[in-house]
Structures are given as C-alpha cells and as structure tokens.
C-alpha positions in Angstrom: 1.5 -21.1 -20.5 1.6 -18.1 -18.1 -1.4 -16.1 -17.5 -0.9 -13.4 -14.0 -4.1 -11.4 -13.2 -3.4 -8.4 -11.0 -5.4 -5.5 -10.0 -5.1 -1.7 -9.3 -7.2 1.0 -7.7 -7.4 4.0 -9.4 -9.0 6.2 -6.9 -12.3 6.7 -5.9 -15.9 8.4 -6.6 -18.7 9.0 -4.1 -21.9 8.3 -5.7 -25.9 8.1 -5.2 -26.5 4.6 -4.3 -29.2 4.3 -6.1 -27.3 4.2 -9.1 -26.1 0.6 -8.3 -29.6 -0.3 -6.2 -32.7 0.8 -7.4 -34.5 2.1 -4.4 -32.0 2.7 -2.2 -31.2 6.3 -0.5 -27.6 7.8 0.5 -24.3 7.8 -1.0 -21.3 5.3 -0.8 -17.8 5.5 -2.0 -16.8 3.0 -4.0 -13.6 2.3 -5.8 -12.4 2.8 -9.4 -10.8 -0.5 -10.6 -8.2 -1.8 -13.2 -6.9 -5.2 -14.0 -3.7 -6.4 -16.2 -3.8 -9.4 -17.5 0.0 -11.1 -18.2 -0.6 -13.4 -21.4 2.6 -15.0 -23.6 0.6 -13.0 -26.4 0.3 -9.6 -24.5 -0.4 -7.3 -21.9 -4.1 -6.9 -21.5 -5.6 -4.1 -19.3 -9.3 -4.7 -18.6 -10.3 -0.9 -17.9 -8.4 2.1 -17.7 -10.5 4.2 -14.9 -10.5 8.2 -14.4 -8.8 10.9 -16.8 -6.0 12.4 -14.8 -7.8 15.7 -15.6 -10.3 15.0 -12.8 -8.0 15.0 -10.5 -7.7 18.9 -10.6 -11.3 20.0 -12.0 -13.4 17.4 -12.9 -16.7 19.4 -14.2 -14.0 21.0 -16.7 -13.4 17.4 -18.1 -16.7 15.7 -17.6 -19.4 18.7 -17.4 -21.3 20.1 -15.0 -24.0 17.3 -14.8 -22.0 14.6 -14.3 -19.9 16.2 -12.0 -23.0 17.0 -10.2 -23.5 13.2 -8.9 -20.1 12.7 -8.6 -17.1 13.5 -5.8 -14.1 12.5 -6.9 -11.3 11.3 -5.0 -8.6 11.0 -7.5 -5.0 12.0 -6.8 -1.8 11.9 -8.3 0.5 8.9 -8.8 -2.9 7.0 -9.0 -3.8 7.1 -12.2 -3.4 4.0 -14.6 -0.2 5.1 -16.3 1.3 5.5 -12.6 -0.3 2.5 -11.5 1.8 0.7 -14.3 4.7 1.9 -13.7 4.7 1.4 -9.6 4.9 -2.6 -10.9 7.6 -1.9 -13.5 5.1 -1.9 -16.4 5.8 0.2 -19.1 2.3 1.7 -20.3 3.8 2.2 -24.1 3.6 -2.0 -23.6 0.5 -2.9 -23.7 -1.2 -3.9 -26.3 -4.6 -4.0 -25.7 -7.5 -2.5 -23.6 -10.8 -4.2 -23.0 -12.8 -1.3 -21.9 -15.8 -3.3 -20.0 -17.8 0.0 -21.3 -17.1 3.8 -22.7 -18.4 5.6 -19.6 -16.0 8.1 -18.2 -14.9 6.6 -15.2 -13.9 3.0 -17.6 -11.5 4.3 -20.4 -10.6 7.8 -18.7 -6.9 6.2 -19.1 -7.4 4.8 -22.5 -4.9 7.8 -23.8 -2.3 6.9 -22.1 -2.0 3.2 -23.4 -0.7 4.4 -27.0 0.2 1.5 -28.3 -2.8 0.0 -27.9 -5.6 -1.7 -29.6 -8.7 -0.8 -28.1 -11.4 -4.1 -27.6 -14.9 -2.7 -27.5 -18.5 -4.1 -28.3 -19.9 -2.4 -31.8 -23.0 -1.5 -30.0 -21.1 0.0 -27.1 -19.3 1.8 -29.2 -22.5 3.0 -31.6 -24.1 4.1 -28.2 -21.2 6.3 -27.5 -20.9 7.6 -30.4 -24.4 9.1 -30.7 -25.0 9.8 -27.0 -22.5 12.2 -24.4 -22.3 13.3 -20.7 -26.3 12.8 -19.9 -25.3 8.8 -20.2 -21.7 8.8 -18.4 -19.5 9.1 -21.9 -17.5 11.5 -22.4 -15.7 11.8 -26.3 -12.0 12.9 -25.2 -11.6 9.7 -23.2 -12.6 6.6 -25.4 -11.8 8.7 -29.2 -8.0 9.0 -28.3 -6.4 7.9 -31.5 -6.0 4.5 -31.1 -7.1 1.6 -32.9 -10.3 0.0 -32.5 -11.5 -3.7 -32.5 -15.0 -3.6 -32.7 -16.6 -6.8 -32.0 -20.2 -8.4 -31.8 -20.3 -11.2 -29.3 -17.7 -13.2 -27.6 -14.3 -12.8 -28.4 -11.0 -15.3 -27.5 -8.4 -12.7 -27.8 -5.4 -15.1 -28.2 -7.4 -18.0 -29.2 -6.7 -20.3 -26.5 -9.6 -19.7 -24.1 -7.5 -18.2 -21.3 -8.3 -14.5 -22.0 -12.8 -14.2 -23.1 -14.7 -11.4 -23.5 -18.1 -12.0 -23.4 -21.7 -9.9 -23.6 -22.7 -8.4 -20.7 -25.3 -6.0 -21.9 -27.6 -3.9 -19.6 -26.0 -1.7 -18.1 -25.6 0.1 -21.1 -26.1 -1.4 -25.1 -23.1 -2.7 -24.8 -21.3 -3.5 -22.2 -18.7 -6.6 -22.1 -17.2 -8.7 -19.4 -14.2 -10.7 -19.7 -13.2 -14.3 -18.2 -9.7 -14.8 -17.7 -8.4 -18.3 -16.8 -4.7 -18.2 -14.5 -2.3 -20.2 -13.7 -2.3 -20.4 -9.9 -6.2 -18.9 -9.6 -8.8 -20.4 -11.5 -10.7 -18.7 -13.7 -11.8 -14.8 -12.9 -14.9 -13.1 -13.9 -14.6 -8.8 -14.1 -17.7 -7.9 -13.8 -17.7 -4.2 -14.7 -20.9 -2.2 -14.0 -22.9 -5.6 -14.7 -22.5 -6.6 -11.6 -21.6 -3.6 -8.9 -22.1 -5.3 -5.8 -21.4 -8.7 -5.0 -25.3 -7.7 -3.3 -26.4 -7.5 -7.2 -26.0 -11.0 -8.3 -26.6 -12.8 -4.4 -30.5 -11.2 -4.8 -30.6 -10.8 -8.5 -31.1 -6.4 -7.5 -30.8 -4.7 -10.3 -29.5 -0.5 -10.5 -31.8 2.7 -10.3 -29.8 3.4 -13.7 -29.8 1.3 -16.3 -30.1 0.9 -20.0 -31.8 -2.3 -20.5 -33.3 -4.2 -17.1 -34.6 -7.2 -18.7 -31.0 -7.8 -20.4 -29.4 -6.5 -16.9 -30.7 -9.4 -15.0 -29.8 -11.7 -17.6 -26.4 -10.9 -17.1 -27.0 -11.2 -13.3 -28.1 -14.7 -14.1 -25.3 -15.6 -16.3 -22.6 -14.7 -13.7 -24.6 -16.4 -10.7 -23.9 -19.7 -13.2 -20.6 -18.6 -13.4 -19.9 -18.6 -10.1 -21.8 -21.9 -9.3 -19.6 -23.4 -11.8 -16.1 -22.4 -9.7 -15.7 -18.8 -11.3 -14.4 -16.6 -8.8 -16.5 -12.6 -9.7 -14.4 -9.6 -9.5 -17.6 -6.8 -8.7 -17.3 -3.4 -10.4 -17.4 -0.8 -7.4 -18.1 -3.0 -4.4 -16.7 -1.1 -1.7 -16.9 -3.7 1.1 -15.4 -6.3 -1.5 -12.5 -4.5 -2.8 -11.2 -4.4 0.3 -10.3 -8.3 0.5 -8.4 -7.7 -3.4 -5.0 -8.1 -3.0 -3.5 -5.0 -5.0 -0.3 -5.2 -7.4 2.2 -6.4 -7.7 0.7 -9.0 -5.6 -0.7 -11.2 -8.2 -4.8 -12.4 -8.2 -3.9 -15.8 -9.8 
C-alpha cells in the first residue's frame, strides 16, 4: 500500500515571537505550511494555510486586530489551490482536510477544496464557533459549505493505521495533530501550532499565547516520546527548520 507525504509553502507571516516563546522580544518570519497526504483511499491535505484574500488586503479579510500583529507575505500562484495544481493535483480531488486548528492562517484554503470532507476536533470546532478574530478564527474561512467530520479523540481515517489524527490540545481547545506512516519515510508527525519550533519540544518552552499551558506541555511531552520512538516532527512555523523540507513534488516519504 502506497502512502506519499509531500509538503507546500503557502507564503509567509511576520509575527511577534512571543507568540510561539513566551518571553521572548522581536519578530520572526516564519512560514505558512501545507502537507498532502497520497493514500489508496484518498487525497488528504493536512492544512490549507492563508485565504487568497490576504494577499491583496488582509485587515479587510481578517480585521483590523489581527492584521495588527501580522505582515503578510502572501502572493499569487501560492496559495493552496495553486500549490496543487503546480504538482498536477486537481483541488476538486481531494477528499479530505484535517485542519490541525480553525485559526485563519490553517483553513484559509479550506474553500477551495469543494469536494471535501472537513476533519476537525468537536471542541475545536465549538471554540470557533463561539469565539472570532480576538482568538485567530475567522468564520468565512473554516464555515465554507463543506461537510464536516467532527470527532472527539483519535481518529484512523482509513482504518489501517497509516493516516492518525490524534489530540493535541493547548494551543487552542482543540487542536489535532496527525501521524502519517510512508512508504519510503517512516512515520511523520505534523505538528501544527503544538509544536512551533523544533526549540518548543527540545526545552519543553511553551508560547506567550496559548489556550491551555498545562495541556500545551502535555502535548510537548507526547511528541518528545514520539520522536524518541523514531517519529520524524514536521514543526508548525519553524523558520530555520523549514528550510531543510524538501518541497513538492519532491516527495517527504
């Protein structure tokens, strides 16, 4: 059984580091990730990244606040749908998004993935649905029509073990990771926003914005086993990181 694990960047946002290390002063730009996962059952995307609206005037899509702490450098041709399609992938063929969270900068290309079934944590999707731009969601990008699969816990999509989202809660209510096992690679870990910095889990440092700390460094915890086990950790927005990630069509594993 085939299972290819490629990934995209989907431009980039400059943001306070303190956001993904309490404490800590400046800003860094970091990049704004997408992964497809190649299964006999389907074609997965794990995160969808920016709406291509931000690419012209982001405070009209996002607001004023969020905009605020964020500079967005976002540009056409590099937005999920294109991304797809620069590796012959129609985006009309997948059939599912995992969206590792609702904020803005995770499902901002959820709409353009009609076909597909949305994979999202009840709680994560509760917490969206009752907060807005103040906590990073924004309704036009994650309430786009499609169908959603609202789960509690860990979830085998195709029931063979290769393709797992788990619980990775902290970051916000709920926030999910997803293990996906390859052919040629091992098994993968993405991370999302549990884990920005390969920095987070190597000292256990947890963000200057957060939903839940004591839950955060569980999930810290649980990917550290991961990775002592043979897991190799994809980190959200690690700048320094990303760099060594071959991009597609060059495959991950």
């Amino acid at each position: 059984m085939t299972v290819e694990l490629r990934a995209f960047t989907t431009g980039y946002v400059t943001i306070p580091t303190y956001f993904m290390l309490a404490g800590r002063d400046g800003t860094t730009k970091v990049p704004v990730t997408s992964y497809l996962i190649t299964h006999p059952g389907g074609r997965v995307l794990f995160d969808s990244g920016l709406h291509p609206a931000t690419q012209h005037d982001p405070a009209a899509h996002v607001g004023e606040l969020l905009a605020s702490f964020h500079e967005f450098d976002f540009h056409a041709g590099e937005d999920i749908g294109a991304r797809l399609e620069s590796v012959d992938t129609d985006p009309a063929s997948i059939t599912h998004v995992i969206n590792s969270h609702l904020h803005f900068d995770h499902c901002g290309g959820n709409a353009q993935l009609a076909n597909a079934t949305i994979v999202c944590q009840r709680d994560e999707w509760d917490a969206a649905q009752r907060s807005g731009p103040r906590r990073g969601y924004v309704i036009d990008d994650f309430d786009t029509g499609q169908p959603f699969e609202l789960i509690d816990g860990e979830h085998d999509l195709f029931g063979d073990g290769n393709v797992v989202v788990f619980p990775t809660r902290g970051h916000t209510p709920g926030h999910q990771s997803l293990r996906v096992r390859t052919d040629t690679g091992g098994e993968f870990v993405l991370c999302g926003d549990a884990c920005y910095l390969k920095h987070s889990v190597d000292h256990l440092a947890l963000p200057g914005v957060i939903a839940d700390p004591d839950s955060a460094l569980a999930s810290l915890k649980l990917f550290r086993a991961l990775r002592d086990q043979g897991a190799t950790l994809m980190y959200g927005h690690d700048p320094g990181a990303w760099t060594t990630v071959p991009q597609a069509p060059v495959r991950l594993g």
